[in-house]
N, C-alpha and C positions, 0 to 999 in steps of 0.2 A: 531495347536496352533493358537489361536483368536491372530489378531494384534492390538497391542493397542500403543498407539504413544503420543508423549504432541508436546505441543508449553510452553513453560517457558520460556516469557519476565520479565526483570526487570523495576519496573515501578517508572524507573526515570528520563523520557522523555516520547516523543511521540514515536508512531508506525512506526518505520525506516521501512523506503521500502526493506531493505534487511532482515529485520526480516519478515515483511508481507512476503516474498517469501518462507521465512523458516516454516511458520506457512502452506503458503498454500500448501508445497509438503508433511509437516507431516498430512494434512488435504485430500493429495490427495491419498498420500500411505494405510491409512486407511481405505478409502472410497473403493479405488481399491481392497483391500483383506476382505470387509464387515467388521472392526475391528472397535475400539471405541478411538476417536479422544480430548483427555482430555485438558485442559487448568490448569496451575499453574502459580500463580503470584510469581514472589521469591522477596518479599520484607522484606529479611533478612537486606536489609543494608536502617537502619531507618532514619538515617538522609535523606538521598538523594530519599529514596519512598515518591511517594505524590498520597494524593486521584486523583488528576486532571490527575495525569500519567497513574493512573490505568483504572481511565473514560478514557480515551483517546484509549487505548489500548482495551478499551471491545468495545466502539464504532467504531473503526475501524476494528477490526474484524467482528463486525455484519454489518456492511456496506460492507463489501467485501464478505460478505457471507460465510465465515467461520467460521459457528456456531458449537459448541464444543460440549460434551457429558457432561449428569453429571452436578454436581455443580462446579465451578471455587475454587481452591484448595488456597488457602493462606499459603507460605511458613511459616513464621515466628509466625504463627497459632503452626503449628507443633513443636516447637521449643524444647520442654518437651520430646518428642520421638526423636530429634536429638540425644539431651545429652542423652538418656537414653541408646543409642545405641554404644555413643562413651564410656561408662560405661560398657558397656559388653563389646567392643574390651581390654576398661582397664583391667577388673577382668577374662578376658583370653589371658593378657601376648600379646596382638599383638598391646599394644597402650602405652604410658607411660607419665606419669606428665614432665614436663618441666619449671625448673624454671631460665631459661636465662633471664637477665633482657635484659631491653633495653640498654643499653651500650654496653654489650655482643652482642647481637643481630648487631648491629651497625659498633662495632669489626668486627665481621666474613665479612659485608659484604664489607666495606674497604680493608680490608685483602684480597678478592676476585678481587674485583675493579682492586687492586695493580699487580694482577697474571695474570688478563686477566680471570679470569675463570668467570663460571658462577655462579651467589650470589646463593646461598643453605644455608640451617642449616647445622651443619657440629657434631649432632645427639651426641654433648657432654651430654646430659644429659640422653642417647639412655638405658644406662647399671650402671648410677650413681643410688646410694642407696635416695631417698627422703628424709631419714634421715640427709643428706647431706646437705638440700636444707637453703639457705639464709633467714634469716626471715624476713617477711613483704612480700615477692615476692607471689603474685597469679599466681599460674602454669597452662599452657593452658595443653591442652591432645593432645600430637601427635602419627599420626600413625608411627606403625613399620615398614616401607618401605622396601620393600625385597632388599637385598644389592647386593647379585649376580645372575646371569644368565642375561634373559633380560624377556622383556614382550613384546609380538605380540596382537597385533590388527589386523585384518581382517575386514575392513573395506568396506562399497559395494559401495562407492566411490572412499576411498582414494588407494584400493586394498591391500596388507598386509604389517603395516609396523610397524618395531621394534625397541625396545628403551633399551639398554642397561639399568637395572635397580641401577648399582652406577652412574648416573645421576637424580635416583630420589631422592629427599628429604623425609624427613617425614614431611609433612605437619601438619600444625595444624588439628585440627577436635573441640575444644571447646577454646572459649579464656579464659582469665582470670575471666573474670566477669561469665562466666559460659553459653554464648551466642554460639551458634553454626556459625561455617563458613560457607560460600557457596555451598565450595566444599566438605565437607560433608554434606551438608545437601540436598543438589542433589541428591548425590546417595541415600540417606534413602526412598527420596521422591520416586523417582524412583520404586526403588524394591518396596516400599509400595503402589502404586500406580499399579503396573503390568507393569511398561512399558514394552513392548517388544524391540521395538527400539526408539532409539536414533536419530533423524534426526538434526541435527543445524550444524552453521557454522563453516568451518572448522581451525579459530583460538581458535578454542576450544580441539583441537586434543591432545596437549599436555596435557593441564586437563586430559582426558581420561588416560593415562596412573597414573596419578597420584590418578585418581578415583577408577582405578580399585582394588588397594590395599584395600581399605574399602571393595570390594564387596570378593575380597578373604581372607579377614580378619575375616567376617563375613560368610563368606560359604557361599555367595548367586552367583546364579546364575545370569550374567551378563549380559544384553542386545544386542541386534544386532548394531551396530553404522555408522552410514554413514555420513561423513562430507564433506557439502555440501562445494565448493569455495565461496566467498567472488564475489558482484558486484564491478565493477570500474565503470569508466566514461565513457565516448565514448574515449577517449584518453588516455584510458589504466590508467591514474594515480586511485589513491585511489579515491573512491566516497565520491563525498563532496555537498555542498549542491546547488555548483553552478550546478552541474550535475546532481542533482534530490534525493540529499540524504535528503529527506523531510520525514516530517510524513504524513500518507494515508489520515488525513484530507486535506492537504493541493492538494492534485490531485483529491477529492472530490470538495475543493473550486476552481478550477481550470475548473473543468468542465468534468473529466473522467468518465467512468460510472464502476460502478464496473466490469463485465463480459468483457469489454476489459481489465481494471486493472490485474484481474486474467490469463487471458490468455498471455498477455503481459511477466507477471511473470515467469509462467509456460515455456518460451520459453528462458528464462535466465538462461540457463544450463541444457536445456533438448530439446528434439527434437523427432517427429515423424517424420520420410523422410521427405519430404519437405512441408509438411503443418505450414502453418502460422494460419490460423482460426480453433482454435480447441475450440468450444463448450464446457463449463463446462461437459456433460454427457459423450461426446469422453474422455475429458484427465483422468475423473474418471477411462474409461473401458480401455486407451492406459497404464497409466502413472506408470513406475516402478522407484525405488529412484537406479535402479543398471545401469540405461541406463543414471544416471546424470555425464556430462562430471568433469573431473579433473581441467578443466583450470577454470579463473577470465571469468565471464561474462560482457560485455559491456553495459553500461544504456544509451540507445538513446532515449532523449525526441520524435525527429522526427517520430520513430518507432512508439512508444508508440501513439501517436496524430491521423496516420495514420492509425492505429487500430482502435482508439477509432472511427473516424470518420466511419468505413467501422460498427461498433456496434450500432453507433447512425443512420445510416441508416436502421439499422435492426430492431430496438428497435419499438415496437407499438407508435403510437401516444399517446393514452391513459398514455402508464405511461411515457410519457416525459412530459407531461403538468404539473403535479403537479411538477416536477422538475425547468422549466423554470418558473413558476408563480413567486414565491416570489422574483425571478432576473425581471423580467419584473417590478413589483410591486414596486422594490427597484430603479428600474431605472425612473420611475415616478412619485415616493414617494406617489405615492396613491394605494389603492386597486380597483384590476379590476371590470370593471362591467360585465354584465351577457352579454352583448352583444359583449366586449374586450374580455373575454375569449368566444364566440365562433366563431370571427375570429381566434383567436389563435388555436385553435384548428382545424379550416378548413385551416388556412395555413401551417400548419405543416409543413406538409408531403413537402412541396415547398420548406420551406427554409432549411428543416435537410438534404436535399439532395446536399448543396453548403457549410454545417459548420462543424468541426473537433470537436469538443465539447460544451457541454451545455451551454455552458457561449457564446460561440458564436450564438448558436442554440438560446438564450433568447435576445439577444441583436439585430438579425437579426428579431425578431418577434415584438418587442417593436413599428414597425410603424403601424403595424393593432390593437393594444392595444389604440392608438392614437385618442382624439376626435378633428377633427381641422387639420390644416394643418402642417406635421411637419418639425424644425427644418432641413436645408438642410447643407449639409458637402460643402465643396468648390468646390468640381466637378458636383455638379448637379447645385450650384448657375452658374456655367459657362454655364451649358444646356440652362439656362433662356433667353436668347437675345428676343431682341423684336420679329422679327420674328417668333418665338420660341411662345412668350406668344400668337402672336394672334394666331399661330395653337390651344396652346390651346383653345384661347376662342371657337374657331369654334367647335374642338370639346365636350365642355362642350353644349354647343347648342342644337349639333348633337342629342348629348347621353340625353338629357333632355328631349327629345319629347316621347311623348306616349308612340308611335309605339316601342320602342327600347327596346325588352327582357333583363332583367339585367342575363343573360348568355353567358360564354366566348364569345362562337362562334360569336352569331348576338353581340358582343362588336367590336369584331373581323372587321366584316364585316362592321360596322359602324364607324369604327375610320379607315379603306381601304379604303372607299367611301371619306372621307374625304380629305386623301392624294393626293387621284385622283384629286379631285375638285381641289385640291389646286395645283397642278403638283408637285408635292414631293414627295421623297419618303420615303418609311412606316419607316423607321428609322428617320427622320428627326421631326417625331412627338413621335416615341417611348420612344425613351432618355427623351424630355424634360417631359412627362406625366410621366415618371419611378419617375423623380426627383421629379416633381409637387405631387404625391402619397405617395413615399417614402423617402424623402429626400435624395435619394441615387443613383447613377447610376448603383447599384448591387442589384437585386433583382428577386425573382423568376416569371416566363413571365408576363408579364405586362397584358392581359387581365384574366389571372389567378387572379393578385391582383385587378382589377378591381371588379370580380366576388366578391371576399370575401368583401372586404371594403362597398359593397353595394352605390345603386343608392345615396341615401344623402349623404353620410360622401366621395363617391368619386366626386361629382358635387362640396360640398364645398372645397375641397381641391384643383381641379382643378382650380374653377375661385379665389380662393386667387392667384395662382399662376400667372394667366392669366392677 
C-alpha cells in the first residue's frame, strides 16, 4: 500500500506552530515510506477564511520546506460532491432529513445543561415520517449513528481506544441552505483523495469516532489514524502566545532559520535515543509516527534558540548573506555598497560563531557595512579615557606607515610593538580600538576586524576616535 498523508489547515489565521509540527510529521511519515504528501485548504467556513490566511499558510510551509505533492486541494471547491454523497447515504436509509427548529434544538440542550449530560441531538426526528415536518423549516441531513455496541479506534499513538456508540450523536452532514459541514466534508475529502493515514492533533480524536460513521455508512474503507498530543508551554499550561503560540512568520521575523525550525519540531513528541541534531535527511530515514510519545510536549524558546544557533553555525556563509542583507540595509536605511557587502561577507563567518539568530547575526555585522566611524553603546564610550585615546593615536600612526601589510598577523605584531613602546599591556589598547572600530566591546578578534574593514575605513575610524 503507497502512503499517502494530508496536512488540512483552516485558513482562518496564520500557521500555528503546533499545526506546522503536525504538517511536518505528516510530511515526514510520507517521505519515510516514499508515499505522496497532499495539502487541502478546508475553507468550508466562509465567513472566517481569508485569502491573507491561506497566503500565510502556503508561505510558511514553503519556508519551512515542506513542500507538498500535487495541486493544493480547496475544500469548499468540492462542495457539490459533499452533498452529493450525503444524498446517497439519504436514498440508502443510513441518513435522514431533520426538521428541528432552533428553539427545539435550543430545548434539548438546556434540558441537557439541566441533567449534567452531555448536549447531543436526541435523534427526534431519527424515524419521524417528513410528511410530518413543520412547514417553512429547511431540514439539514443527518447521519444514522449506530446506537449500540461501541466503536474502536486503533490508534498508532493514542493505542486502542473505545467509544461506546449511545454517546454518539447523528451529526449533521448538510445544513439547511444545502452547504456541507466539516465533518463531513473531511471524510469525503479524505477517501477521495486516498488518504491513507490520518496524522493531526489529538483534540481531534473524538471527531474520528464520529467520522467514522460516514465512512461505514458509505462502505468505505477507513484510514489508519494517529493523534498526535497537543504543545504546552515550558510550564505545562496550554500554549499561548506568550510561550510561542505564534505563526512560522513570525520565528522567520525573529531570526530562525528554517532547518533548526524543523528539527526543533520534530523533537516535540518524538525522539531518536539521545540525538538532539537530526538533519532533515536522518529524520526522513529514522522518523515513524508509532514511536510519537502519548504525552503534551513542552515549547522552550531557550531550546529552540540554542538549536538555531548550533544551525547558523553550520549554515554556509553564502546563503546567510542574502538573509542578513535587507536587516543590515534596514538598519541603515540605505542599500549596501559593493564594498559593505564584501566585508559582510568576509566577516561572516566571525560573528555567526557568537549570535543565536539572524537578526542577531545581521545586527552584529551592521559595523563592517559602516562608512565612518560608528555610533558607540556606553561600554565602549567608557573604553575612551584619554589615555586610552592617545594609545590610539599611536597606533593609527603605527599602522599608517608603508611598511605595515594590511594582514592579521603583521596587524597583530604591530599594534604588540606598540604596547611595548608604551609599557602596556595588549589588552589596554585592544578594548579601546575594539570600541574605536566597532562601537562595541563585543566583537570578533580585533585584528581579524582590522583585516576586513581595510587600511582607509580602519585609519579613519581609529583617529575619529583618537
Amino acid at each position: 500500500m503507497k502512503v499517502v498523508t494530508r496536512f488540512a489547515p483552516s485558513p482562518t489565521g496564520f500557521l500555528h506552530i503546533g499545526s506546522a509540527r503536525t504538517a511536518l510529521f505528516n510530511w515526514l511519515y510520507s517521505r519515510h515510506h516514499g508515499g505522496t504528501y497532499l495539502l487541502r485548504i478546508e475553507d468550508t467556513d466562509r465567513q472566517r477564511s481569508t485569502k491573507e490566511a491561506i497566503d500565510a499558510i502556503l508561505d510558511g510551509l514553503s519556508w519551512l520546506g515542506l513542500n507538498w505533492d500535487g495541486e493544493v486541494v480547496y475544500q469548499f471547491a468540492r462542495a457539490q460532491r459533499h452533498a452529493e454523497v450525503a444524498h446517497q447515504l439519504l436514498a440508502a436509509g443510513k441518513a435522514y432529513y431533520c426538521y428541528a427548529t432552533p428553539a427545539e434544538l435550543e430545548a434539548m440542550r438546556e434540558e441537557a445543561r439541566k441533567e449534567g449530560k452531555s448536549i447531543r441531538y436526541n435523534g427526534m426526528w431519527r424515524d419521524r415520517d417528513p410528511k410530518d415536518a413543520p412547514p417553512g423549516v429547511k431540514p439539514v441531513i443527518r447521519i444514522k449513528a449506530a446506537q449500540t455496541g461501541s466503536t474502536t479506534v486503533r490508534d498508532h499513538v493514542q493505542g486502542e481506544v473505545t467509544v461506546a456508540n449511545d454517546q454518539l450523536d447523528d451529526m449533521v452532514l448538510l445544513r439547511g441552505d444545502g452547504t456541507p459541514t466539516y465533518m463531513h466534508a473531511v471524510v469525503v475529502d479524505d477517501h477521495d483523495m486516498g488518504i491513507t493515514h490520518v496524522i493531526r492533533g489529538d483534540d481531534h480524536l473524538n471527531n474520528t469516532f464520529r467520522q467514522l460513521q460516514v465512512y461505514e455508512g458509505m462502505g468505505w474503507q477507513a484510514p489508519d489514524f494517529a493523534h498526535i498530543p497537543l504543545i504546552h508551554g515550558a510550564d505545562g499550561a496550554k500554549l499561548s502566545k506568550r510561550h510561542g503560540a505564534l505563526g512560522v512568520e513570525a520565528y522567520r521575523d525573529m531570526g530562525y532559520l528554517p532547518a533548526a525550525l524543523r528539527n526543533y519540531l520534530l523533537r516535540l513528541g518524538w525522539a531518536h535515543g539521545d540525538d538532539e541534531i537530526i538533519p532533515t535527511e536522518k529524520a526522513i530515514e529514522w522518523f515513524d509516527i508509532d514511536d510519537v510519545g502519548r504525552g503534551a510536549s513542552r515549547f522552550d524558546f531557550a531550546k529552540l534558540t540554542n538549536l538555531n544557533a548550533h544551525y547558523l553555525r553550520e549554515t554556509p556563509d553564502s546563503e546567510l548573506l542574502p538573509l542578513v542583507r535587507p536587516l543590515v540595509e534596514k538598519a541603515l536605511e540605505t542599500p549596501l555598497s559593493a564594498t559593505a557587502l564584501e566585508r559582510i561577507a568576509r566577516g561572516m563567518n566571525g560573528v555567526k560563531q557568537r549570535t543565536r539568530t539572524i537578526v542577531e547575526l545581521a545586527a552584529g555585522l551592521v559595523f563592517y557595512a559602516r562608512a565612518g566611524a560608528p555610533p558607540m553603546d556606553d561600554k565602549a564610550k567608557a573604553q575612551l579615557t584619554p589615555e586610552a585615546r592617545g594609545l590610539l593615536a599611536r597606533v593609527a600612526t603605527t599602522l599608517d606607515q608603508a611598511s605595515v601589510d594590511w594582514v592579521e598577523s603583521t596587524l597583530e605584531a604591530a599594534v604588540k610593538d606598540v604596547a611595548e613602546t608604551a609599557s602596556v599591556k595588549l589588552g589596554q589598547i585592544a578594548q579601546p580600538l575594539r570600541a574605536a572600530l566597532t562601537g562595541s566591546t563585543v566583537s570578533p578578534g580585533i585584528f581579524e576586524v582590522l583585516a576586513i574593514l581595510g587600511r582607509d575605513e580602519s585609519l579613519t575610524r581609529l583617529r575619529a576616535a583618537a
